[in-house]
Each structure stands twice: as C-alpha cells, then as structure tokens.
N, CA, C and O atoms as a GROMACS GRO file, in nm:
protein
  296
    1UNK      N    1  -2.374  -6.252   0.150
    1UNK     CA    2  -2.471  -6.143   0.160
    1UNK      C    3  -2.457  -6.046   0.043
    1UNK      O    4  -2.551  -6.006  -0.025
    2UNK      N    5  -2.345  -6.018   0.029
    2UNK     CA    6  -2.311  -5.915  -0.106
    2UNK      C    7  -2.368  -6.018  -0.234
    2UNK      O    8  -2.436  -5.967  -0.323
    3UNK      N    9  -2.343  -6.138  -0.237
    3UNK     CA   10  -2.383  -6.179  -0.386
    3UNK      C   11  -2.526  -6.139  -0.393
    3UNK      O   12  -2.577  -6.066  -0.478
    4UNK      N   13  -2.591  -6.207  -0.275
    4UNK     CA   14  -2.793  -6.190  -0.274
    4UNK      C   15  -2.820  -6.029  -0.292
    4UNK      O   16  -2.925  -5.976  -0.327
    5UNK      N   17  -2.690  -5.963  -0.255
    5UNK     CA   18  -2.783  -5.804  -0.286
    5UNK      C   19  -2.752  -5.787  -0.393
    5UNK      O   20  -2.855  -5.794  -0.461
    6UNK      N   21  -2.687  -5.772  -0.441
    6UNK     CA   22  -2.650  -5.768  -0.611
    6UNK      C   23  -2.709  -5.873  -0.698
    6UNK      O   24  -2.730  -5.856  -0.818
    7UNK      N   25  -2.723  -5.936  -0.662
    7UNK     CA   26  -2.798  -6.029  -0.779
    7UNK      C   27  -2.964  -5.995  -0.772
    7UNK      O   28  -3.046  -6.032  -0.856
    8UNK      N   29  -2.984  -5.940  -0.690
    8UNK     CA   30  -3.153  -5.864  -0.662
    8UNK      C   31  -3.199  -5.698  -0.727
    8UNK      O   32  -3.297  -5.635  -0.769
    9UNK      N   33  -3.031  -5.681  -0.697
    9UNK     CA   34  -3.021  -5.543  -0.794
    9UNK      C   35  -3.035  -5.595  -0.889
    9UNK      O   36  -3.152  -5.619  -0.918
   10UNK      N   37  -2.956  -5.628  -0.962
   10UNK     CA   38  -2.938  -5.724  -1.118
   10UNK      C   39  -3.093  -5.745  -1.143
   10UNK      O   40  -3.149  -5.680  -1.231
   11UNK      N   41  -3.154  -5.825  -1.075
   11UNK     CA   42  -3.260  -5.848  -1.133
   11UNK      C   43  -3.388  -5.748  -1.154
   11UNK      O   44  -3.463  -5.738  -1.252
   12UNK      N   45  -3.389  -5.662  -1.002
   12UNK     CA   46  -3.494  -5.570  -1.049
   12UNK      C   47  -3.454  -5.489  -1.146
   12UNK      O   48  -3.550  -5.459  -1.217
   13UNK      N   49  -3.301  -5.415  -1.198
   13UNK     CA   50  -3.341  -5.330  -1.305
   13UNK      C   51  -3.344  -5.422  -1.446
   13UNK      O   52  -3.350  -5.354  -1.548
   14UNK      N   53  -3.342  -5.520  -1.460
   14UNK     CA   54  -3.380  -5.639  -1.570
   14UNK      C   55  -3.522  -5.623  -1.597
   14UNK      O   56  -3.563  -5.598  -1.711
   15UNK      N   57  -3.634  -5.643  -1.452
   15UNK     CA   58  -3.750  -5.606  -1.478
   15UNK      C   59  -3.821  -5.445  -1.512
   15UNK      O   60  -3.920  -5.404  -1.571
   16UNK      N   61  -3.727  -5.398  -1.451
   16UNK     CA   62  -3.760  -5.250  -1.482
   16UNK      C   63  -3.741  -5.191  -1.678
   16UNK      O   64  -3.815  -5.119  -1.745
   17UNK      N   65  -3.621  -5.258  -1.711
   17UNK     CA   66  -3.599  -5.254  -1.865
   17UNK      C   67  -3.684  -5.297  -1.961
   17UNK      O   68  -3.721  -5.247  -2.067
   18UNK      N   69  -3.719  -5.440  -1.885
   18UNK     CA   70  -3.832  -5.511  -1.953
   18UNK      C   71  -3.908  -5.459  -1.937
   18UNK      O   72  -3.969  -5.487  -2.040
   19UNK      N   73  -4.012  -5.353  -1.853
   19UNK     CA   74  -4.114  -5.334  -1.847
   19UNK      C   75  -4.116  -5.168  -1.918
   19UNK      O   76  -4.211  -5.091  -1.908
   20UNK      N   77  -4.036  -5.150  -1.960
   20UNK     CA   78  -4.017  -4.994  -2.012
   20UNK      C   79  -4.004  -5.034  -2.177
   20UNK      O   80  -4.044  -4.960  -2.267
   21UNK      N   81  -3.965  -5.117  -2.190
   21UNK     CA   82  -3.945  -5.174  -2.373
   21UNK      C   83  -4.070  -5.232  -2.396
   21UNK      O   84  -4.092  -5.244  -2.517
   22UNK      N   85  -4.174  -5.279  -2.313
   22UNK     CA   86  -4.253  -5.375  -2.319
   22UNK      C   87  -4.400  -5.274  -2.446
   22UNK      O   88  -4.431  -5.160  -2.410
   23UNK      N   89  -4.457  -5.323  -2.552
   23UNK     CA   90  -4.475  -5.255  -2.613
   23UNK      C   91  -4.598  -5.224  -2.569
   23UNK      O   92  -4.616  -5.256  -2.452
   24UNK      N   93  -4.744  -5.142  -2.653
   24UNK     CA   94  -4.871  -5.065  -2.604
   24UNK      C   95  -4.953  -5.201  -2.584
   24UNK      O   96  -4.918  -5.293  -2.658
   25UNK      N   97  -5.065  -5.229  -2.488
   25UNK     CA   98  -5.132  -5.346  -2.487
   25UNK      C   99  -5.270  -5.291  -2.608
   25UNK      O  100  -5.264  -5.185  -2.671
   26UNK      N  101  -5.349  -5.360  -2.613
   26UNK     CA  102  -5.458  -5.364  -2.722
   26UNK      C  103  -5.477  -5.258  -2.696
   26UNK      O  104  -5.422  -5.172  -2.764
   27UNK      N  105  -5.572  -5.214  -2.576
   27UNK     CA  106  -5.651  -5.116  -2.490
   27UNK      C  107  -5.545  -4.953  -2.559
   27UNK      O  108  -5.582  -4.868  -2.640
   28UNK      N  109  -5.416  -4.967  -2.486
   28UNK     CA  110  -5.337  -4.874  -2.530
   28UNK      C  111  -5.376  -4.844  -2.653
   28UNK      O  112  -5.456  -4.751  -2.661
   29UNK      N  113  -5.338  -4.903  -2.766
   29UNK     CA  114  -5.318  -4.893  -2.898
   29UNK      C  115  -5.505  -4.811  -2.958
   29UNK      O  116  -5.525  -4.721  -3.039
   30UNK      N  117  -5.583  -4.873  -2.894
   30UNK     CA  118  -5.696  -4.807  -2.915
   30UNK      C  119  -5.716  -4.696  -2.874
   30UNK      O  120  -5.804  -4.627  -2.926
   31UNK      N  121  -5.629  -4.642  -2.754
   31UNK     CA  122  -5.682  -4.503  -2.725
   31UNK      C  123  -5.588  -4.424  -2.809
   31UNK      O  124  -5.626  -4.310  -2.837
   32UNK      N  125  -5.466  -4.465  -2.856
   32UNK     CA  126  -5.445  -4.371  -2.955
   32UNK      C  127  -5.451  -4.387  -3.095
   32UNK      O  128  -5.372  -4.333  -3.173
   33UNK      N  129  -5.553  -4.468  -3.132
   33UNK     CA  130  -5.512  -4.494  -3.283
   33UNK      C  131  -5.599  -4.370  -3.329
   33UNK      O  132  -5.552  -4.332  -3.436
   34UNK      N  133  -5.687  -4.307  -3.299
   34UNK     CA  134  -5.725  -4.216  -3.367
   34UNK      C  135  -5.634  -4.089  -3.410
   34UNK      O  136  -5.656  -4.019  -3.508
   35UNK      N  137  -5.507  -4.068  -3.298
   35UNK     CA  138  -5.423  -3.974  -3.265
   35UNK      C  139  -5.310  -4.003  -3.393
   35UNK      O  140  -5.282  -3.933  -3.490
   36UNK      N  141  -5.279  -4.085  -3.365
   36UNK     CA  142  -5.191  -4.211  -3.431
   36UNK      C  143  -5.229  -4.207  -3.621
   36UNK      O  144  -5.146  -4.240  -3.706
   37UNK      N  145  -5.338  -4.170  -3.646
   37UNK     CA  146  -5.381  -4.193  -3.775
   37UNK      C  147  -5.346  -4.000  -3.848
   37UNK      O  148  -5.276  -3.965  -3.943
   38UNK      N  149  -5.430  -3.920  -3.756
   38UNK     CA  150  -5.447  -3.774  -3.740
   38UNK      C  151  -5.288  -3.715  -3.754
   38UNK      O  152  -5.250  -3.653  -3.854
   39UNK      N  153  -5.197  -3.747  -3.630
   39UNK     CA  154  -5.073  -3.690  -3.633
   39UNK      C  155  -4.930  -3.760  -3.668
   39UNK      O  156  -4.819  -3.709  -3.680
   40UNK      N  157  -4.974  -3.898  -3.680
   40UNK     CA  158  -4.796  -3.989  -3.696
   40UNK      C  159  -4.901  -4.091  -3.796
   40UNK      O  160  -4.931  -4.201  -3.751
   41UNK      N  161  -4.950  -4.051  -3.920
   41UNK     CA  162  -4.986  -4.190  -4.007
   41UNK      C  163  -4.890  -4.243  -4.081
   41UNK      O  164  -4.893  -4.362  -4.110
   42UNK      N  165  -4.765  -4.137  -4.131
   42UNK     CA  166  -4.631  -4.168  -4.217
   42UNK      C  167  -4.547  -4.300  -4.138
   42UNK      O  168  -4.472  -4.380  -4.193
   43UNK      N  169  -4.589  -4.294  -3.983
   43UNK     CA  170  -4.515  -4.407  -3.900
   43UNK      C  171  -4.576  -4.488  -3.864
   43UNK      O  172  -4.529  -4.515  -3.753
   44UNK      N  173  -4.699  -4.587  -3.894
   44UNK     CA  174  -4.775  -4.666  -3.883
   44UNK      C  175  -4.699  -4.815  -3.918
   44UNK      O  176  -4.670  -4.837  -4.036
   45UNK      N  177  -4.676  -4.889  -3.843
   45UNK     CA  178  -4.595  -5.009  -3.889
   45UNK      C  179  -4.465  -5.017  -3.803
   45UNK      O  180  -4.399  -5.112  -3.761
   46UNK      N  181  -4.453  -4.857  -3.793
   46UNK     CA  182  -4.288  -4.810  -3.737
   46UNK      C  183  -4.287  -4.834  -3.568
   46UNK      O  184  -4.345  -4.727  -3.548
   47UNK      N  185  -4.274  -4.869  -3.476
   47UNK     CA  186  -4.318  -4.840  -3.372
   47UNK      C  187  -4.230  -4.734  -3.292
   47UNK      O  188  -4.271  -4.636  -3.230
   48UNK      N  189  -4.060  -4.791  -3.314
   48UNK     CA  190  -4.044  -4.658  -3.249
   48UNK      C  191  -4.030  -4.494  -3.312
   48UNK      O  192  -4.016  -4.389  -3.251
   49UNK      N  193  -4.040  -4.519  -3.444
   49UNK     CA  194  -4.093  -4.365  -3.527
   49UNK      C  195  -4.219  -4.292  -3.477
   49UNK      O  196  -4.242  -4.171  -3.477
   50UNK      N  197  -4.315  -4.425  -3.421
   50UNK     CA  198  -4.468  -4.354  -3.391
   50UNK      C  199  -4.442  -4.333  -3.265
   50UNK      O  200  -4.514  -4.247  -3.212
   51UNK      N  201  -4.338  -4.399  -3.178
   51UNK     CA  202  -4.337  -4.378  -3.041
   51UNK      C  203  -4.329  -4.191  -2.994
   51UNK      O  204  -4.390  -4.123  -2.911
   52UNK      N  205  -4.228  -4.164  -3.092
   52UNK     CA  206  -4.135  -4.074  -3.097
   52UNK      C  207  -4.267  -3.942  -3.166
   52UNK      O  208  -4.296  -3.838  -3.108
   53UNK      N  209  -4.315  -3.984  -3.280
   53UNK     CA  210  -4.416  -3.876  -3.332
   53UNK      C  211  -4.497  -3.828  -3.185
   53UNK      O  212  -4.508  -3.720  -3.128
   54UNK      N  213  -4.556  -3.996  -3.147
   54UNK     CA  214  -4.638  -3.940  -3.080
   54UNK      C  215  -4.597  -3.813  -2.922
   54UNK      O  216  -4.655  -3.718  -2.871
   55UNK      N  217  -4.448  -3.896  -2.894
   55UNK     CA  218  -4.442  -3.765  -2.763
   55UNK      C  219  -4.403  -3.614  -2.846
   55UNK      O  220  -4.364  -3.517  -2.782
   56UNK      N  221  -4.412  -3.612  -2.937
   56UNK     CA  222  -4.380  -3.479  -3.055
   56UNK      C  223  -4.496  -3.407  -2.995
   56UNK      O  224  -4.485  -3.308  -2.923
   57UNK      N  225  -4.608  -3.464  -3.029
   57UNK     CA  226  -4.756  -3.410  -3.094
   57UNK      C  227  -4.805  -3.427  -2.944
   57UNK      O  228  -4.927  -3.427  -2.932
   58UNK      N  229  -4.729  -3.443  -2.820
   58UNK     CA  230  -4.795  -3.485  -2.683
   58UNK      C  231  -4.908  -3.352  -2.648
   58UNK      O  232  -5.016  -3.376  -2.592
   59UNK      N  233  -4.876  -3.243  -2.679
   59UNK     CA  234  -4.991  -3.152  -2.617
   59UNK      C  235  -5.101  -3.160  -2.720
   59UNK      O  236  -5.198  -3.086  -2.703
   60UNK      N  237  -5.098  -3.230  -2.813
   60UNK     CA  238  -5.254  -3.236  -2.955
   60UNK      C  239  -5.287  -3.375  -2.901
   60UNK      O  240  -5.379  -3.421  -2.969
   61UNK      N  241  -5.256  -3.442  -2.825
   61UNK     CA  242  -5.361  -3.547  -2.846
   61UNK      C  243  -5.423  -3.594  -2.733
   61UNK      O  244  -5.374  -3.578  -2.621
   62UNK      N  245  -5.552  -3.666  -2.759
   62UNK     CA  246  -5.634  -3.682  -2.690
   62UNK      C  247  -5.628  -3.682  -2.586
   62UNK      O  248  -5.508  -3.707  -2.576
   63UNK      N  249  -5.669  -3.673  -2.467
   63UNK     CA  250  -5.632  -3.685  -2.276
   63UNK      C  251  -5.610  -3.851  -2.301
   63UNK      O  252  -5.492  -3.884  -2.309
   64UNK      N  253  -5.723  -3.970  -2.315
   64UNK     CA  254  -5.684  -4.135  -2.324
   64UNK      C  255  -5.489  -4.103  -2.381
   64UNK      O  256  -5.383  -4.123  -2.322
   65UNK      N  257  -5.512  -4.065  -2.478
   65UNK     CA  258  -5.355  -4.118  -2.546
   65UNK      C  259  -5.256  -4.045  -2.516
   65UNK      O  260  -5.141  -4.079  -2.542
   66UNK      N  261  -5.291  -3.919  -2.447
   66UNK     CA  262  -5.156  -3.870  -2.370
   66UNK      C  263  -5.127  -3.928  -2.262
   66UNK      O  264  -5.006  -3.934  -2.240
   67UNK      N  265  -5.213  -3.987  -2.166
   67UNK     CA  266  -5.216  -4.089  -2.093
   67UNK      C  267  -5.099  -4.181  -2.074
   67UNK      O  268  -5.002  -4.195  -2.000
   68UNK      N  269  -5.178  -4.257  -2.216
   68UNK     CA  270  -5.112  -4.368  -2.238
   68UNK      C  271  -4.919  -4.320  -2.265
   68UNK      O  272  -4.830  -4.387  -2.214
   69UNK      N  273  -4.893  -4.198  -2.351
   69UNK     CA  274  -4.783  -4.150  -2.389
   69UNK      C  275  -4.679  -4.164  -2.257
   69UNK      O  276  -4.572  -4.225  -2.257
   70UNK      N  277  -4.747  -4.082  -2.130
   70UNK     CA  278  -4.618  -4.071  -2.039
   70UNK      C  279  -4.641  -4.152  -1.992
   70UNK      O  280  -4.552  -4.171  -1.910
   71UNK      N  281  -4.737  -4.253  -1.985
   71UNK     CA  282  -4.744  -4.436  -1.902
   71UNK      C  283  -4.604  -4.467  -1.954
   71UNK      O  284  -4.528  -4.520  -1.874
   72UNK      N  285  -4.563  -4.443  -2.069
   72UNK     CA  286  -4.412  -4.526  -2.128
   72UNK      C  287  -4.360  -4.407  -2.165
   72UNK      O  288  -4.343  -4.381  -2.284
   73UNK      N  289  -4.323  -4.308  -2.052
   73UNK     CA  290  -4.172  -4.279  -2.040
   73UNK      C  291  -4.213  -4.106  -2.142
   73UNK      O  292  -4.131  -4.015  -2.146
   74UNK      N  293  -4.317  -4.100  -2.196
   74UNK     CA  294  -4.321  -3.968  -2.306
   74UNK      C  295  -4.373  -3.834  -2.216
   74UNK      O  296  -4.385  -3.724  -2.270
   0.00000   0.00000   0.00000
C-alpha cells in the first residue's frame, strides 16, 4: 500500500513539473506577441529572459497576455 501511494505521489508532481515547464501554445504566443515586441524585444529568441521581462512589465500588458502571464506561474 505504501509503495502505490508514493509512487502516485511521484507521479503526480512529475506531471505537475511537466506541466509548469511546458512552454506558450501558438494561441498563447499570439496574445502576447504584440506585448512581447513593445516591452521584452531585446529577449525575443530567449524564452526564459522573455518569460521573466514579461512578469516585469505584468501591469503594462494587454488583459489576453497578462492572462496568459499568470496561466504559467507570473
């Protein structure tokens, strides 16, 4: 019984990691690329430099891309 609960722990925070690293889907990336161009263009390419600009600049940008910002953790 102890192995099956721990190995279920084990696994959900595996999915939980994975799904927190997991990067912006298309949709994402479109609602902030305008933000993205405007306030973090020096980090374009960078992802976690732009990750990071963008929760900087979180009260300047758009409602879509602040959105998207604390969807992953900003």
């Amino acid at each position: 019984m102890k192995i099956s609960v721990l190995t279920a722990l084990l696994l959900a925070a595996t999915a939980v990691s994975a799904a927190a690293q997991s990067g912006p889907t298309p949709q994402e990336q479109m609602a902030c690329r305008g933000d993205a161009s405007k306030f973090c263009a020096e980090h374009i390419g960078k992802p976690p430099e732009m990750n990071a600009c963008l929760r900087q600049n979180k009260t300047k940008l758009s409602d879509s891309c602040r959105k998207v910002v604390e969807s992953h953790g900003g």
